[in-house]
C-alpha positions in Angstrom: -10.7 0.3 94.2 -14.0 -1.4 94.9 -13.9 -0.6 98.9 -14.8 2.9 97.5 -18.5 1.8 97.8 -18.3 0.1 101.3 -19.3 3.7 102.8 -21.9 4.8 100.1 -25.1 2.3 101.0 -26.7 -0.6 100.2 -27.3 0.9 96.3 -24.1 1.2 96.0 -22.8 -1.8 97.4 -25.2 -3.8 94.8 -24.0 -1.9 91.7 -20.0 -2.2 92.4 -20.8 -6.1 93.4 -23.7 -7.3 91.8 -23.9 -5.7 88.2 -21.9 -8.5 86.7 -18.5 -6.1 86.1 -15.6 -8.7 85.7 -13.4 -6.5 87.9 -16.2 -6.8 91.2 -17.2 -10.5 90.1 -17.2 -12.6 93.5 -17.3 -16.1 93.8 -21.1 -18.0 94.2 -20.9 -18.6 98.2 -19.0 -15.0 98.0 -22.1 -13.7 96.4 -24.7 -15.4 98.5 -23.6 -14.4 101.8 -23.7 -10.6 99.9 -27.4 -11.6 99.2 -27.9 -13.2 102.2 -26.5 -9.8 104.3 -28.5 -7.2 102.2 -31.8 -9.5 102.1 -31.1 -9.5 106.1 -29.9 -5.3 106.1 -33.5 -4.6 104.5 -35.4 -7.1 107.3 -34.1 -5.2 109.9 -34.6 -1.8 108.2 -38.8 -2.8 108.2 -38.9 -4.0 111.4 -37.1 -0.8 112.7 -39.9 1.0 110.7 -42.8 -0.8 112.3 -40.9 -0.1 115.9 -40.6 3.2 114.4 -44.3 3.3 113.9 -45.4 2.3 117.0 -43.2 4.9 119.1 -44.1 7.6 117.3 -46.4 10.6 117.9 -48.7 13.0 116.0 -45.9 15.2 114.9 -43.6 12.8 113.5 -46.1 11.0 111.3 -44.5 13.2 108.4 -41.4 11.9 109.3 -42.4 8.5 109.0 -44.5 8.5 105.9 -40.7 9.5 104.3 -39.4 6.8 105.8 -42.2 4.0 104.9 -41.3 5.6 100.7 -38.2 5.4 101.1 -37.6 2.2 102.1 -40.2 0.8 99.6 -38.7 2.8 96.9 -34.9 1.4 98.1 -36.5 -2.3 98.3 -37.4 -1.4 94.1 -34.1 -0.6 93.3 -32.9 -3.5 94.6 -35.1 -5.3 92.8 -33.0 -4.8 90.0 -30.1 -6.7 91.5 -31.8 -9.3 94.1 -35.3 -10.4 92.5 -36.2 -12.5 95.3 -35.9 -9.2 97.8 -39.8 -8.3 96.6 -41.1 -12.0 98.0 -38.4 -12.0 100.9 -39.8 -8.7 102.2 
């Protein structure tokens, strides 16, 4: 039952794992590789966005500014779940 979030994003994946529910409980190293892969997930994502960035041309900047929000707002959510994701990124 909880592999039903492996395919719905990193949102998802923190609520089914990391909201405490006895049933998606993981052990502590369990749990800190999970914190250690998102917090990793989300590095990559804004280094992809600054590659992004750099490649990109007058006609995608649009594109990009929905990227840029979308990531920050993403990085707030998970706030919620991994604290240390707002000094990390």
């Amino acid at each position: 039952m909880m592999y039903k979030y492996v395919n719905s994003g990193v949102l998802s994946v923190c609520t089914a794992f990391l909201s405490g529910e006895p049933a998606t409980r993981l052990r502590s190293q369990e749990l800190q590789q999970l914190i250690a892969a998102l917090l990793e997930f989300m590095a990559v994502c804004k280094r992809a966005i600054r590659v992004h960035f750099r490649l990109i041309g007058e006609e995608d900047q649009e594109f990009h500014t929905q990227l840029v929000n979308g990531f920050q707002s993403l990085t707030a959510e998970l706030s919620h779940y991994i604290p240390a994701i707002l000094s990390e990124l």
